[in-house]
C-alpha positions as CSV (number, residue, x, y, z in Angstrom):
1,X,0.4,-7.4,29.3
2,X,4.3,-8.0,28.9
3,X,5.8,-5.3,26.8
4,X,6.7,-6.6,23.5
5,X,10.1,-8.2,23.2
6,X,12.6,-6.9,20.4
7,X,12.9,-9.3,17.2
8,X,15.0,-12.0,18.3
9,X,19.2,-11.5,17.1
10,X,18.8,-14.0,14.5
11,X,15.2,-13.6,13.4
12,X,14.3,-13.9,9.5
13,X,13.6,-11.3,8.8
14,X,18.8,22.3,14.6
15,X,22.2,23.8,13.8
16,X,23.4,26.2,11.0
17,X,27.3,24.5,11.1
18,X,27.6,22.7,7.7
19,X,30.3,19.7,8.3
20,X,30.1,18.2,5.4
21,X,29.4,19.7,1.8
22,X,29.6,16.5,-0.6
23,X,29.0,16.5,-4.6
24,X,25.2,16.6,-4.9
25,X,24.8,13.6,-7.0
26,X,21.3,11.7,-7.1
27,X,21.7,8.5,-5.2
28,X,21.0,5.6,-7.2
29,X,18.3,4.6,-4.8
30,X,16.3,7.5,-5.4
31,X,14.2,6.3,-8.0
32,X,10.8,5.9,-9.0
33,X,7.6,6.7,-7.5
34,X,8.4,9.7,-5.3
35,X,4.9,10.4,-3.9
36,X,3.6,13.7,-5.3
37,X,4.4,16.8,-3.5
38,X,4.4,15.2,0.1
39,X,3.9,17.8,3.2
40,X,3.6,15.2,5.4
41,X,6.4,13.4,7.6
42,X,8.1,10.2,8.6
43,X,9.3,9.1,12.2
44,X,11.6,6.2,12.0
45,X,13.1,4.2,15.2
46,X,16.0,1.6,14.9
47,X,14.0,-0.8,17.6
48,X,13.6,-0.9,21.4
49,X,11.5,2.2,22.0
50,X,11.5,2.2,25.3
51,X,8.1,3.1,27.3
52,X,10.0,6.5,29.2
53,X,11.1,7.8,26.0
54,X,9.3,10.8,25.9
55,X,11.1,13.0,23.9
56,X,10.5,10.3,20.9
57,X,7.0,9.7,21.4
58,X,6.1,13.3,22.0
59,X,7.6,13.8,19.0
60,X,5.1,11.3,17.0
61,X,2.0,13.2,19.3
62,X,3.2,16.8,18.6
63,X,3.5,16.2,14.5
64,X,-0.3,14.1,14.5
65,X,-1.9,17.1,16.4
66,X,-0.7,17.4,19.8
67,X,-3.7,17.2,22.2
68,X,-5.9,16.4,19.4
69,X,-3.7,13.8,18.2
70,X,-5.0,10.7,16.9
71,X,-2.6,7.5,16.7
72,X,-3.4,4.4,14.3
73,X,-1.4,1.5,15.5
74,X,-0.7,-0.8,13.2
75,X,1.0,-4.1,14.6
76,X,0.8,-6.5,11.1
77,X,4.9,-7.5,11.9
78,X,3.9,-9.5,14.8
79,X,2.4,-13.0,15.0
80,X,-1.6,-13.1,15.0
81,X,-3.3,-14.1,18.1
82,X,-3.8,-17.7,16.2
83,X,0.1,-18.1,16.4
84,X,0.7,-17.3,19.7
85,X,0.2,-20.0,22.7
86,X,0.0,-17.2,25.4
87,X,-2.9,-15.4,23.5
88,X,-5.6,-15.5,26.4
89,X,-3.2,-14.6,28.9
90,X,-2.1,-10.5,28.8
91,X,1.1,-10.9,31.2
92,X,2.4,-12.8,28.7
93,X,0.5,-12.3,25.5
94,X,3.2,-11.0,22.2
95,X,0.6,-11.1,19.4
96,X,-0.9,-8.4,16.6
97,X,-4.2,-7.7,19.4
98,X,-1.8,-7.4,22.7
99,X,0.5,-5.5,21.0
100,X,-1.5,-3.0,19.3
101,X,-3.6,-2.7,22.7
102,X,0.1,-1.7,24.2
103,X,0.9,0.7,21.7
104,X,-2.0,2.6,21.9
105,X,-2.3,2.7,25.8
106,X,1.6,3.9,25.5
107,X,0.8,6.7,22.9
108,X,-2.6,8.1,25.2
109,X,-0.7,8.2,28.9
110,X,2.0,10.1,26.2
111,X,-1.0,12.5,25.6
112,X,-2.8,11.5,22.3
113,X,-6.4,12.1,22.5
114,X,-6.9,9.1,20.9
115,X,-4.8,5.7,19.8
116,X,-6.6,3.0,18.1
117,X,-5.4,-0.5,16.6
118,X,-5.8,-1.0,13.6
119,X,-7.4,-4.4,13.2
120,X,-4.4,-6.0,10.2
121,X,-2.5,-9.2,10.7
122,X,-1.7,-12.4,8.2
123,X,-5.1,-13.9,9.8
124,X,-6.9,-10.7,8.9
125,X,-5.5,-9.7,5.2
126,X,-8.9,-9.0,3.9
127,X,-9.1,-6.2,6.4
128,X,-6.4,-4.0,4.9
129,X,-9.3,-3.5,1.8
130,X,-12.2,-3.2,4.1
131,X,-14.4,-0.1,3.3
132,X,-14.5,0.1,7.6
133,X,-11.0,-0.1,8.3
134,X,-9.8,2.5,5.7
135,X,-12.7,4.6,7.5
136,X,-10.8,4.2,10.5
137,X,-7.1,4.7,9.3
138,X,-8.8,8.2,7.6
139,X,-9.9,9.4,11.0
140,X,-6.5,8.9,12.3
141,X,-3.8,12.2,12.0
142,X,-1.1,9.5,12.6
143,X,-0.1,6.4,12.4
144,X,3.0,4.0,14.6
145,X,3.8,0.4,13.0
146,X,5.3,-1.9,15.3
147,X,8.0,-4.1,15.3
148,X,8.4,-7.5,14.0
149,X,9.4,-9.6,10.9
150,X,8.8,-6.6,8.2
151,X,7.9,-9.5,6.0
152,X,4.4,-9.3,7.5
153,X,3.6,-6.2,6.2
154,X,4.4,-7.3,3.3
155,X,2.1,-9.8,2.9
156,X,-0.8,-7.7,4.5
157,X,-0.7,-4.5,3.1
158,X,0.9,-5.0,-0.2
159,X,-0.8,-7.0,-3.0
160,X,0.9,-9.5,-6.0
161,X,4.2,-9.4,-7.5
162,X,3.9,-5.7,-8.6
163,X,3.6,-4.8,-4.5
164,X,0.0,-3.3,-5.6
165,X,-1.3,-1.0,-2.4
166,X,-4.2,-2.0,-0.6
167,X,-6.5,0.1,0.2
168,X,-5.3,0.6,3.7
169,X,-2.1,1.2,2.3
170,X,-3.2,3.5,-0.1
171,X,-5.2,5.9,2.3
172,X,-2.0,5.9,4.7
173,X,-0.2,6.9,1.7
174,X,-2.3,9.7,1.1
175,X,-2.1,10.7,4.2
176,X,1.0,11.0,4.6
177,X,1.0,13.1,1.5
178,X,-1.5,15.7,2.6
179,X,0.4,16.1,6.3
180,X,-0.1,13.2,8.3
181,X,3.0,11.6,10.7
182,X,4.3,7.8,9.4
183,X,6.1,6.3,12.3
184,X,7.7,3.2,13.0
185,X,10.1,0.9,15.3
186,X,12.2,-1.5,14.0
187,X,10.2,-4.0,11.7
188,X,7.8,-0.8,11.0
189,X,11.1,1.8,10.3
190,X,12.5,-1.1,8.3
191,X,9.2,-1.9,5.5
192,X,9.6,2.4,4.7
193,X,11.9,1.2,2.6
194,X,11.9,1.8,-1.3
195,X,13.8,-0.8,-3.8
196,X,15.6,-3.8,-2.1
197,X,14.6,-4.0,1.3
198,X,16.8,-6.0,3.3
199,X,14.6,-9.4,4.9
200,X,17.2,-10.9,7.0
201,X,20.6,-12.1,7.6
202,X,24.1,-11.1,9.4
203,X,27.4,-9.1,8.7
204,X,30.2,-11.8,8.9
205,X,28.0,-14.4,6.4
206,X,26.7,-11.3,4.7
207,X,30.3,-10.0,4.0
208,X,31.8,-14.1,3.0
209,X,28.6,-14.7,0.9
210,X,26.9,-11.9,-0.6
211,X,23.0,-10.9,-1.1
212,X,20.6,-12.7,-2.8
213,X,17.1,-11.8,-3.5
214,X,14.4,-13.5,-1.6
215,X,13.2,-14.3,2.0
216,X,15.4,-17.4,3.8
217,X,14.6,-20.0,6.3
218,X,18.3,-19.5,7.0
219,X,18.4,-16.5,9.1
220,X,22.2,-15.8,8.3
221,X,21.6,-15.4,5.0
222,X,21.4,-11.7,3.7
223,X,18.0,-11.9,1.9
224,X,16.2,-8.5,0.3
225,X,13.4,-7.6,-1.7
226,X,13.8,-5.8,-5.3
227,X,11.0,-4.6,-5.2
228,X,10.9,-3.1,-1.3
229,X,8.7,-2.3,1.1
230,X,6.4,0.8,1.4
231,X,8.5,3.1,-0.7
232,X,8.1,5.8,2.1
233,X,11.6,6.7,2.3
234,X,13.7,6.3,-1.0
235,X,17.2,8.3,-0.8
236,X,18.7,5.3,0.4
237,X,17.9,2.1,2.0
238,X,17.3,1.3,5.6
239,X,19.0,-1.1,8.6
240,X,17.5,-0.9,12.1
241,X,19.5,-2.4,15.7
242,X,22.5,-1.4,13.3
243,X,24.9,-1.1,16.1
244,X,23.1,-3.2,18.6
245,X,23.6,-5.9,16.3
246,X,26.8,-5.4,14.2
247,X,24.6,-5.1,11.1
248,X,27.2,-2.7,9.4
249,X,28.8,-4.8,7.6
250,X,25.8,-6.5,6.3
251,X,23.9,-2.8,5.2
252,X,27.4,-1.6,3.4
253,X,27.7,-5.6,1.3
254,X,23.9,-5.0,0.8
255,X,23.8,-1.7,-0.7
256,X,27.1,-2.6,-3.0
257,X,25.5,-5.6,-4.4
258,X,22.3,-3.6,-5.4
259,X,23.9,-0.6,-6.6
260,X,23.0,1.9,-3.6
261,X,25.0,4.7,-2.6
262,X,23.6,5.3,1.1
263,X,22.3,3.8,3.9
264,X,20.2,4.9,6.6
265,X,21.4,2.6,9.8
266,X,19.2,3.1,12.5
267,X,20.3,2.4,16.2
268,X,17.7,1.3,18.7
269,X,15.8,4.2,20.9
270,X,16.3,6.9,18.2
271,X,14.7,8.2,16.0
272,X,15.2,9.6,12.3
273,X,13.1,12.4,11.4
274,X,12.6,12.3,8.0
275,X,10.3,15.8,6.7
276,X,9.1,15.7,3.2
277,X,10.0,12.5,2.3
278,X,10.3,12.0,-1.5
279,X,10.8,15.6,-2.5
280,X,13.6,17.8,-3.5
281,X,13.4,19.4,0.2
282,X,13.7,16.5,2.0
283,X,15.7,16.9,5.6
284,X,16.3,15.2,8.8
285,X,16.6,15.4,11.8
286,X,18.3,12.9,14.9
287,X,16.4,12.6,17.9
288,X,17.2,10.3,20.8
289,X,20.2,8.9,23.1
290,X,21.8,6.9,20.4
291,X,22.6,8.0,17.2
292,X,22.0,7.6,13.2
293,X,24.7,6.4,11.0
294,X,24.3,7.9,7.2
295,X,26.6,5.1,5.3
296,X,28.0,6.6,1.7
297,X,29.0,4.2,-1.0
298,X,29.5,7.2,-4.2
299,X,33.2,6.5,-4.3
300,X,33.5,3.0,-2.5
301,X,34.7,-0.1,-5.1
302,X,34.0,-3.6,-4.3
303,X,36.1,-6.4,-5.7
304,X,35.3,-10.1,-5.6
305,X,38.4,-12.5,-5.5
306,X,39.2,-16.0,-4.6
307,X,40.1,-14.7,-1.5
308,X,36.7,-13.0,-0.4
309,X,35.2,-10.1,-1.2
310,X,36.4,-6.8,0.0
311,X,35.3,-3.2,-0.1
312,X,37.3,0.2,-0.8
313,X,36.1,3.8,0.3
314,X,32.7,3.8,1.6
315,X,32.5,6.6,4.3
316,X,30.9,6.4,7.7
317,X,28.8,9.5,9.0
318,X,27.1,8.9,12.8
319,X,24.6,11.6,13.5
320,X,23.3,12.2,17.2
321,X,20.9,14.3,19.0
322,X,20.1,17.4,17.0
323,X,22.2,16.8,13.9
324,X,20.5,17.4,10.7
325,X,21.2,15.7,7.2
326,X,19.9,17.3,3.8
327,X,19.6,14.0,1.8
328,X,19.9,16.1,-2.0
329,X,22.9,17.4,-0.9
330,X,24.4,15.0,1.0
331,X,25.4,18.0,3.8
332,X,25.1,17.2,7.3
333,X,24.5,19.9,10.1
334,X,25.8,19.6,13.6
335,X,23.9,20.6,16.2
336,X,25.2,24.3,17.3
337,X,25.7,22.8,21.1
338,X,28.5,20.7,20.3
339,X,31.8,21.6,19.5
340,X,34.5,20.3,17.4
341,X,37.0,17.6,19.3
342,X,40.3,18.7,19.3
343,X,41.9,14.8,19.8
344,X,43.8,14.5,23.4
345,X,44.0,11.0,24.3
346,X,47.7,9.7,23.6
347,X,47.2,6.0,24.3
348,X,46.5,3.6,21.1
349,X,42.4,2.4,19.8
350,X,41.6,-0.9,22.5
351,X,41.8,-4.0,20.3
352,X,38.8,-4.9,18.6
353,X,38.2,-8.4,17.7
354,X,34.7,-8.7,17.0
355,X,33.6,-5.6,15.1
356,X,30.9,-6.6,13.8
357,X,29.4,-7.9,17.7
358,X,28.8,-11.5,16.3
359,X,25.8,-13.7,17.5
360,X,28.8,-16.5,17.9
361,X,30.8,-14.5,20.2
362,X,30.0,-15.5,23.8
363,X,31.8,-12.3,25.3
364,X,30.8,-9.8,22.0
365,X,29.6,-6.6,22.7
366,X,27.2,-4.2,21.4
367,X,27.9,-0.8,19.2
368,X,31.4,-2.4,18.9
369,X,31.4,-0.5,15.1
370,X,30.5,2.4,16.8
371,X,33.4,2.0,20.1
372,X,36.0,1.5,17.5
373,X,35.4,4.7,15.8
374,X,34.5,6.9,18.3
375,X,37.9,5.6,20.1
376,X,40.1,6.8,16.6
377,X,37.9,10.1,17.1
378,X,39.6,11.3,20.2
379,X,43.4,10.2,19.9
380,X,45.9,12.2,18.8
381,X,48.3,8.5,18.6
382,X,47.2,7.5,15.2
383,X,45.2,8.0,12.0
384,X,43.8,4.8,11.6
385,X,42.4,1.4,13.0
386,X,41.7,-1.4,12.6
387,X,39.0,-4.1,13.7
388,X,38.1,-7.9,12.8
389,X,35.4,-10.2,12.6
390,X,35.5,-12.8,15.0
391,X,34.6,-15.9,12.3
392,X,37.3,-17.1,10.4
393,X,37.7,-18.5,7.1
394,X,38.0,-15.8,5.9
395,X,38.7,-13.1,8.5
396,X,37.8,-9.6,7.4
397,X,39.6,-6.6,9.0
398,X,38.4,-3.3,8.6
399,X,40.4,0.2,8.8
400,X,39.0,3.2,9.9
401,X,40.9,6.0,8.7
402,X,41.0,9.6,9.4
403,X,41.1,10.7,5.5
404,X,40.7,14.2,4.4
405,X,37.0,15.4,5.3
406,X,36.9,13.4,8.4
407,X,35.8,15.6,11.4
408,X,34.5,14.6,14.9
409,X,32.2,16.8,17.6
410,X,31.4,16.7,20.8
411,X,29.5,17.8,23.7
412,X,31.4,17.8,26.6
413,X,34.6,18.7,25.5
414,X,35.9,15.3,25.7
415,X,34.8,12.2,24.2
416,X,33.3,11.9,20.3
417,X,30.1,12.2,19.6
418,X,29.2,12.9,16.7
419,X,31.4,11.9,13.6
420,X,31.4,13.2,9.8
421,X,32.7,11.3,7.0
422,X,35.3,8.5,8.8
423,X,36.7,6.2,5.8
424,X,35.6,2.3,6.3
425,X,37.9,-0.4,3.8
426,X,36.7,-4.0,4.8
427,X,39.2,-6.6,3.2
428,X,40.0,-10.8,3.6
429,X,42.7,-12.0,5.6
């Protein structure tokens, strides 16, 4: 069976340093229904786990029970085997069945003792409040949700316009409070989510035309839910591919228009180790090759005019391997192996003309955000940049600026790393 593919661009859809001490505010987003006293933890990957990533899936294995671990895959983002014309064939089957079968083969030659789908799609709703299947998820010490269109779970595991639990959900839930690992890539970090969930859409039409509540046949259009997905993780919403995909700008117009104050902004193969989720202890941790960025909106001000809309002192925070983040306080800990950058480079920040890597741009390239800042990091020339989108009409620049509280680490004495607290202004040209 083909391994199965990443959501399509456009689809609808431990150190002791403290770096960062920040007011300790509650975020807006951290509202109702905190789950009760929670023990248990959450695993959250920005997309394209690959298959050698060990140190990520050991991770999921060694929290469910090491070598007694046992691994409920749950696959509901991805078309059912009724949707998919290369169903009988598992080269190149990419339905709910063949994928769950991957995941779980994956997660026992990682070392689970055991990995089981579990048997939820949109042909199969009435499973996710079958007396058997909740048998099954309560047998499980862990769970992974696949990737997808996080609209699916949706519609599978949540019930009516109050987003009821079923009881699949439910047990999961209480799971999860009693100890048990939540883990998910892409689609399944995404539907964690508490209030206003992002369904689909891109930065540069994000930025010209705002959010709007709903799910869109345009997949441009920045779409969310008000009433979210699982409610797993609720100190601030969620992006996933975030630099992969330019999805920056989208996440920071999002959480303005709904009256957030952080974002989580996953990148692809790394994970965000959420422990306690929901409670006044609740910490993470960075694990993987790429990196986390924590967006924080508590002083930013956004301004509609007839010339577009613009944005004023958000702050941009990218966490790597080993970095730690203590939501309540807002305090992020670098990981005692890297040092901080003293800037040497004298030469000015490359161009950047698509900064938000757009789907339009034939030569755009990936973690272009990400470049840009990093690149500022580690010269000495200047205190601030600047990049653009590459759509016109209008064209929004944005500055990065080196403003008081700014500091960048590394971890070979070189380049930037990791970065704490980099100021973002997005305006129209």
């Amino acid at each position: 069976m083909r391994v199965p593919s990443a959501p399509a661009r456009r689809t609808v859809l431990a150190g002791a340093l403290v770096v960062a001490l920040l007011t300790a505010a509650a975020p807006a987003s951290a509202d109702a229904r905190p789950d009760r006293h929670p023990t248990g933890s959450l695993v959250l990957i920005g997309g394209a786990l690959k298959e050698s990533n060990t140190q990520v899936y050991g991770e999921i294995i060694e929290r469910a029970g090491g070598p007694r671990a046992r691994i409920g895959v749950i696959t509901a983002a991805s078309v059912p085997e009724s949707q998919d014309p290369h169903a009988g064939d598992p080269a190149l089957c990419s339905n709910s069945a063949c994928n769950g079968a991957y995941y779980a083969d994956l997660f026992k030659r990682h070392g689970a003792a055991d990995a089981q789908w579990i048997p939820l799609d949109t042909d199969h709703v009435a499973n996710a409040d079958s007396d058997a299947v909740v048998a099954q998820v309560e047998s499980m010490t862990g769970f992974f949700f696949g990737g997808g269109d996080q609209y699916r779970y949706v519609t599978t595991l949540l019930r009516g316009d109050r987003h009821k639990d079923s009881k699949v959900l439910a047990a999961i839930r209480a799971k999860l409070a009693r100890g048990a690992v939540v883990s998910g890539s892409s689609a399944g970090a995404q539907i964690a989510s508490g209030p206003d969930m992002v369904t689909g859409g891109e930065s540069y039409e994000g930025l010209r035309d705002g959010s709007a509540p709903g799910y869109f046949d345009d997949p441009t259009r920045l779409g969310y839910l008000p009433r979210g997905g699982f409610g797993f993780l609720r100190s601030g919403l969620v992006d996933t591919h975030t630099g992969a995909y330019g999805r920056e700008g989208r996440a920071l117009r999002l959480a303005s228009d709904t009256g957030h104050d952080r974002v989580y902004a996953l990148e692809e193969n790394t994970a965000l180790i959420v422990d306690r989720p929901g409670s006044a202890r609740e910490h993470m941790t960075v694990l993987g090759p790429n990196g986390v960025a924590v967006l924080d909106l508590r002083d930013a001000r956004a301004h509609d005019s007839a010339n577009g809309w613009s944005l004023r002192r958000a702050r941009y925070s990218y966490l790597t391997d080993g970095d730690r983040y203590d939501a309540r306080t807002w305090t992020a800990r670098v990981h005692p192996g890297k040092q901080p950058l003293v800037p040497a480079a004298t030469t000015p920040v490359p161009a950047n003309t698509d900064v938000f890597h757009s789907a339009a741009d034939p030569d755009g390239t990936p973690y272009s955000f990400r470049t840009t800042a990093r690149a500022l990091a580690s010269t000495r020339a200047q205190n601030s940049a600047t990049g653009t989108t590459f759509e016109t009409g209008p064209r929004f620049t944005v500055t990065f600026t080196k403003a008081r509280g700014f500091a960048a680490f590394t971890g070979d004495g070189t380049g930037a790393r990791t970065l704490i607290a980099l100021r973002i202004d997005i305006a129209p040209q």
